[in-house]
C-alpha positions in Angstrom: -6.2 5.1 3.4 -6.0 2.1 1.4 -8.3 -1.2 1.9 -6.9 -3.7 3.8 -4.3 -4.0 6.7 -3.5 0.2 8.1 0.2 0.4 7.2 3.3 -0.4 10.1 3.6 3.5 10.2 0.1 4.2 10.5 0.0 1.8 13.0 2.6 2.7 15.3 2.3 6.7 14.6 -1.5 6.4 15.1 -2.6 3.6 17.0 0.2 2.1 19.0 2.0 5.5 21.0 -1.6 6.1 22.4 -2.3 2.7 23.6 1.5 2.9 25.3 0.5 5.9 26.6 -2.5 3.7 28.5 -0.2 0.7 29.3 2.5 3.1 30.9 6.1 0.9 30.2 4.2 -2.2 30.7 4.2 -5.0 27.8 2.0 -3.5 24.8 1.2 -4.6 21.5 3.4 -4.3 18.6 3.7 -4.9 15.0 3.9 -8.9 14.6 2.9 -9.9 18.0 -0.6 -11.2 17.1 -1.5 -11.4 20.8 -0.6 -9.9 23.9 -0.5 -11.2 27.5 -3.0 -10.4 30.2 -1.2 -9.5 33.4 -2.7 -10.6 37.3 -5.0 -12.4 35.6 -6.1 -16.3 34.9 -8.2 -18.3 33.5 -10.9 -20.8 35.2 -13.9 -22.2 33.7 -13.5 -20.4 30.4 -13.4 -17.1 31.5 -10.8 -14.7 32.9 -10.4 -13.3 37.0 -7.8 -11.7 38.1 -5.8 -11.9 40.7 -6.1 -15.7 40.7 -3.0 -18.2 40.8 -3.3 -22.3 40.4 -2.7 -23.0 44.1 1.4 -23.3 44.0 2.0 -19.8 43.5 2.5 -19.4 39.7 -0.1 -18.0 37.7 -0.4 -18.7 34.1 0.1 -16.8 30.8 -3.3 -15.3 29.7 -3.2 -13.8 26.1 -6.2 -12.0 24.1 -6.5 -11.9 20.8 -9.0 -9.6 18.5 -9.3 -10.7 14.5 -11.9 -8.6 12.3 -13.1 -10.3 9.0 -15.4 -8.7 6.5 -16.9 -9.5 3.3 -16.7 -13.1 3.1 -20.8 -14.2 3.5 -21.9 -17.1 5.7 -18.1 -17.9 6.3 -17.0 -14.6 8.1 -17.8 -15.3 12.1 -15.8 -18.6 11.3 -12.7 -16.5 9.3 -12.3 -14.5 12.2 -12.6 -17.2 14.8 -9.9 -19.4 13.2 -7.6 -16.0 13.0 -8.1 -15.2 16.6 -7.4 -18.9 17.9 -4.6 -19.4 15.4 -2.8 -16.2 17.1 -3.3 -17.9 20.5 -2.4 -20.9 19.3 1.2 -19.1 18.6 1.9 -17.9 21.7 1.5 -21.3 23.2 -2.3 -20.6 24.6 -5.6 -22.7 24.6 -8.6 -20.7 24.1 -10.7 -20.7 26.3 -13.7 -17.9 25.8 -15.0 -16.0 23.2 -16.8 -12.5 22.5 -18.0 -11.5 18.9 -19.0 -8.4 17.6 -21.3 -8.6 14.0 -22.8 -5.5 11.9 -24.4 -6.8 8.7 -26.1 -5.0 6.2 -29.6 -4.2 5.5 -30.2 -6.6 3.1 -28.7 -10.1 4.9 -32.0 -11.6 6.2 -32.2 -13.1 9.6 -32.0 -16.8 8.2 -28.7 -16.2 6.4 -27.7 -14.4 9.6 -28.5 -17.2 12.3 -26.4 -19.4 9.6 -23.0 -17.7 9.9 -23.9 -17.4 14.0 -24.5 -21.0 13.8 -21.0 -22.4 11.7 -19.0 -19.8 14.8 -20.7 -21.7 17.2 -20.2 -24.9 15.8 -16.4 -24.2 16.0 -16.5 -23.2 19.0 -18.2 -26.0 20.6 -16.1 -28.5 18.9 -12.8 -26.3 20.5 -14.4 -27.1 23.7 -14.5 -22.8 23.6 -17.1 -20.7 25.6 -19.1 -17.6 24.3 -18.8 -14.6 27.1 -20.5 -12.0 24.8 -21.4 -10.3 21.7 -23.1 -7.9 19.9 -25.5 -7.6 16.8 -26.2 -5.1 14.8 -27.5 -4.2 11.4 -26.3 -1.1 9.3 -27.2 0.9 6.5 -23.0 1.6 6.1 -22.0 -1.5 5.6 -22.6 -3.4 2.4 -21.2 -6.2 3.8 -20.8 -8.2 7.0 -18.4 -7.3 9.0 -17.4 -9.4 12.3 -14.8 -9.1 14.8 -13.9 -12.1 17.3 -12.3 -11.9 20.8 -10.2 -14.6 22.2 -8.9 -15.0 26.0 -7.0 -18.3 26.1 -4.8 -19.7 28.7 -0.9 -20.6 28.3 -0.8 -24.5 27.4 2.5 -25.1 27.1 6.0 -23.5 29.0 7.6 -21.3 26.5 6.3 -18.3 24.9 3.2 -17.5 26.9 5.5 -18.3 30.3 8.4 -15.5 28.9 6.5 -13.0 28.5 4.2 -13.6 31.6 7.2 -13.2 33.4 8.6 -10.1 31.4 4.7 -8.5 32.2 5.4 -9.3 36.2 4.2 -13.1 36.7 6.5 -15.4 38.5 7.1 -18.4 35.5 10.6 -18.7 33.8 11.7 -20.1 31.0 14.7 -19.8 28.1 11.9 -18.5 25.5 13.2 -14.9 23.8 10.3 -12.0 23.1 10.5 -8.6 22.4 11.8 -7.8 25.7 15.1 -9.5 25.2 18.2 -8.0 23.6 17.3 -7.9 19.7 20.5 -9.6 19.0 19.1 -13.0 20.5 16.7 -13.2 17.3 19.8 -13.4 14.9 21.2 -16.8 13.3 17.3 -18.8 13.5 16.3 -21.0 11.8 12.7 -19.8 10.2 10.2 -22.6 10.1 7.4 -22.7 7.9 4.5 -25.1 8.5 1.7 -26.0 5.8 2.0 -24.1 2.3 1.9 -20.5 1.0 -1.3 -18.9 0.4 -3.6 -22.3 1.6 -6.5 -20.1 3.1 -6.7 -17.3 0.1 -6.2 -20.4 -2.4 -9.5 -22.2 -0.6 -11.6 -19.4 -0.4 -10.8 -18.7 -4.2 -11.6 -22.2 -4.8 -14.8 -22.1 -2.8 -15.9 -18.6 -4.3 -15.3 -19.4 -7.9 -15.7 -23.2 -8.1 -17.5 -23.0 -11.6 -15.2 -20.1 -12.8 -12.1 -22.0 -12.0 -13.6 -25.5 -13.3 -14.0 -24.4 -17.3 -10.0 -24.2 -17.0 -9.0 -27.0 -14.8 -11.0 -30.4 -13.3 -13.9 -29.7 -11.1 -12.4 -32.0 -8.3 -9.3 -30.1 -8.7 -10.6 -27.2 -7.7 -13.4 -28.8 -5.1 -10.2 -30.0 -3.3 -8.3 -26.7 -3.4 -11.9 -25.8 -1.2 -11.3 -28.0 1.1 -7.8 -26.7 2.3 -10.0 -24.5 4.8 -10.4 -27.1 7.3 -6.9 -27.0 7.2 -6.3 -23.4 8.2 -8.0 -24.8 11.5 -5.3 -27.2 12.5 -3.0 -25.2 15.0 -1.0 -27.7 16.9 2.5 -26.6 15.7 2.1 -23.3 17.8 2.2 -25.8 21.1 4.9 -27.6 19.4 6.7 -25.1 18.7 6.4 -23.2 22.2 7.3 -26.7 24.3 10.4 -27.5 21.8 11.1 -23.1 23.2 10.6 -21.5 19.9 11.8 -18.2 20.0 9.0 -16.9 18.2 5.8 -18.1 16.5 3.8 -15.8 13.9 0.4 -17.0 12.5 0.4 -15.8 8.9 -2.8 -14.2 7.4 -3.4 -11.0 5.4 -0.4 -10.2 3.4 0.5 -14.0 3.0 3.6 -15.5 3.7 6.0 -12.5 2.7 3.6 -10.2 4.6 4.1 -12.5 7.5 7.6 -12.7 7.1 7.8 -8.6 7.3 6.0 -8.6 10.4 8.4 -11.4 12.3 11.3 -9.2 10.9 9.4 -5.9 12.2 9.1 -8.0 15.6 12.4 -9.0 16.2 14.1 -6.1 14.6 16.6 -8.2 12.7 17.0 -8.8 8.9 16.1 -11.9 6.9 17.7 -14.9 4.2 14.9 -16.5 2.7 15.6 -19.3 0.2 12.2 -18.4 -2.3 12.2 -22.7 -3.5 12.0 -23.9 0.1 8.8 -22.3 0.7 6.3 -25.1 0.6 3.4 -24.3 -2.6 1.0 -26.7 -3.3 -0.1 -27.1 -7.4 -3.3 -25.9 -6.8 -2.2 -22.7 -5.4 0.2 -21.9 -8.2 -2.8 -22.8 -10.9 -4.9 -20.8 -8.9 -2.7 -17.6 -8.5 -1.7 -18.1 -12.4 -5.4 -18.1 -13.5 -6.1 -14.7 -11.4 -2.7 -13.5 -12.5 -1.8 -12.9 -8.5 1.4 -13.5 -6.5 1.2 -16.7 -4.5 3.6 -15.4 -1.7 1.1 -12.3 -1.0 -2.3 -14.8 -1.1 -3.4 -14.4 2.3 -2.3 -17.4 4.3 -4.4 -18.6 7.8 -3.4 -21.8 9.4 0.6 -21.3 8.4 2.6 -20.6 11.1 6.3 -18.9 11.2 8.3 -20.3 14.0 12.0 -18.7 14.6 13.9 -22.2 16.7 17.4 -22.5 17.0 17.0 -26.0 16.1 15.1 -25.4 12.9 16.1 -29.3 11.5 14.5 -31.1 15.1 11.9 -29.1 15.3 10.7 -30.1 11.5 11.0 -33.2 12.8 8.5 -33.3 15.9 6.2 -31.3 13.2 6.8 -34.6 10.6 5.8 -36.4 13.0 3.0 -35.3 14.2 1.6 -35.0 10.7 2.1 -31.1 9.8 4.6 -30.3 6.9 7.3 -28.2 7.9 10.5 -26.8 6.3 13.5 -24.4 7.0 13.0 -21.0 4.6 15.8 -19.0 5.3 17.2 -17.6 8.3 17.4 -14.2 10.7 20.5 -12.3 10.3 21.7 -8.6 11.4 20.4 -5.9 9.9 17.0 -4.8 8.4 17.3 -6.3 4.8 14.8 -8.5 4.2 16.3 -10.5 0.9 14.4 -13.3 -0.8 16.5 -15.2 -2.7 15.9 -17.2 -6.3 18.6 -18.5 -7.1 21.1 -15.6 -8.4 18.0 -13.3 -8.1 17.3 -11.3 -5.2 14.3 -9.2 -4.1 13.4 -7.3 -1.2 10.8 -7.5 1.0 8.7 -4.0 1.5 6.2 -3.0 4.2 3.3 -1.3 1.7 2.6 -5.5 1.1 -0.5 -5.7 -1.7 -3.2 -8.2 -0.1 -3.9 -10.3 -3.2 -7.2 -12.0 -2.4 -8.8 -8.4 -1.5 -7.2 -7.2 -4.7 -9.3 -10.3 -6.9 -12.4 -10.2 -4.7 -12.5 -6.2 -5.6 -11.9 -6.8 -9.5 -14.9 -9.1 -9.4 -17.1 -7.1 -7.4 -16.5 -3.9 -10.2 -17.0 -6.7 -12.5 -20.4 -7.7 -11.0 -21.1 -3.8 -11.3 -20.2 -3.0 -14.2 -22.6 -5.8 -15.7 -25.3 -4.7 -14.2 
């Protein structure tokens, strides 16, 4: 298999008919849904007990969410953190407690170590998050580190999280449409976008490649582009969007915003109209992307959220004005064609999606080789 994300057929041939096999009918993971509910169960004081309610009966939405992260240094406890909450985030959840799992190599020392342990926990503690477990390791096989962080997090806000706690057996209600709906209630949506394409790969190009990237264009210019990685923390519009009863909410990542876009379709089993010039891009993305000769709209993209509302137009505007950038790319429609349009141009989306960042990060690393 290739690097990267296994492919939607892989997944579901090899991965997902076993673990419905386990679940039995019940709600299971699926391509798109980022994180799934935890049935007869609650959270209190950070961590997770079953068979708990909140005194009136009604017990709410718990969701868990697993991101893995490797190859990225000092920064990859915090990468995987931020991908973990961020998929909470869209189903409308707080977090609430965390669990990591690190293997590093042979050759990261223990002060490098405590350092990436240390910028996770500083996250944490300033999410107000609480660390449940974990486990350390050191390996010969890996030539990198590899981290993966667990999220449980507790519903937030009626919408998502209370639909599908209810379609799982809890006893909230609300007008919020998930898988378990008729697939024809995801056509006609509007699809928000928040934030711009590719604004995580586009910092940690930045970040890795600051004096690279600074003989072509000013060194602020590109220190700047760095600094987008604080914003892939900011997660509100996932509340937004599940109080204003989103439909759907997707946090993008690997694959970038049209890999994204392929897993909502894959999700709601619908088609899609995207309008290519409404998707927000920043300048320093498109120099960026030009320079490594990559495709913005496959740069891997945390902190950008896709948000399916009926009322795409008000929703952009409680998203205005609460400070995050928002705009209407295209909409669902019946089907399975996933077109993005340019104009007179159109392309199709496809499911073998090329991650870009891995695809530059590799070229340098058989660059760094082959100079040795």
């Amino acid at each position: 298999m290739k690097s990267g994300k296994v492919s939607d057929t892989a997944l579901r041939r090899s991965i997902l008919k076993e673990v419905q096999k386990v679940n039995q009918g019940s709600l299971s993971p699926m391509v798109g849904s980022g994180a799934g509910v935890v049935t007869n169960c609650c959270v209190s004081g950070g961590l997770a007990r079953a068979g708990e309610g909140n005194g009136d009966g009604i017990q709410p939405a718990v969701y868990s969410a697993i991101q893995t992260v490797s190859g990225e240094g000092l920064a990859t406890a915090y990468l995987a953190t931020i991908r973990a909450t961020n998929s909470l985030a869209a189903k409308g959840a707080t977090p609430q407690s965390a669990s990591i799992a690190i293997t590093v190599p042979e050759s990261m020392d223990e002060r490098d170590l405590r350092k990436m342990h240390e910028r996770y926990c500083d996250y944490l503690q300033r999410h107000n998050i609480k660390i449940v477990g974990g486990h350390t390791a050191v390996s010969s096989v890996v030539t990198e580190p590899v981290v993966s962080v667990q999220m449980l997090g507790a519903e937030a806000a009626q919408g998502l999280g209370s639909h599908e706690s209810r379609c799982a057996g809890g006893t909230v209600s609300t007008s919020a449409k998930t898988q378990n709906t008729k697939p024809e209630a995801f056509l006609g949506l509007d699809i928000v976008m928040t934030k711009t394409c590719g604004l995580g790969g586009t910092a940690l190009l930045a970040g890795h490649f600051t004096d690279e990237l600074s003989a072509r264009y000013p060194r602020r210019f590109i220190e700047r582009a760095a600094e987008f990685l604080s914003e892939t923390e900011k997660n509100e519009e996932g509340y937004l969007a599940a109080t204003d009863g989103a439909a759907y909410v997707h946090a993008a990542a690997e694959g970038g915003v049209f890999g994204a876009l392929w897993e909502l379709a894959e999700y709601a089993a619908c088609g899609l109209e995207i309008d290519l010039p409404s998707i927000p891009i920043l300048q320093e993305t498109v120099e960026i992307c030009e320079y490594f000769d990559v495709n913005p709209y496959q740069l891997r993209t945390e902190g950008v959220f896709l948000i399916l509302s009926e009322h795409g137009n008000r929703l952009c505007e409680i998203l205005e004005e609460k400070g995050i950038p928002a705009a209407i790319i295209g909409k669902t429609v019946p089907g399975l064609d996933r077109a993005v349009r340019n104009g007179e141009e159109v392309r199709y989306l496809e499911p073998n999606r090329v991650e870009e960042y891995e695809r530059v990060m590799a070229m340098k690393r058989v660059a760094i080789r082959t100079a040795k």
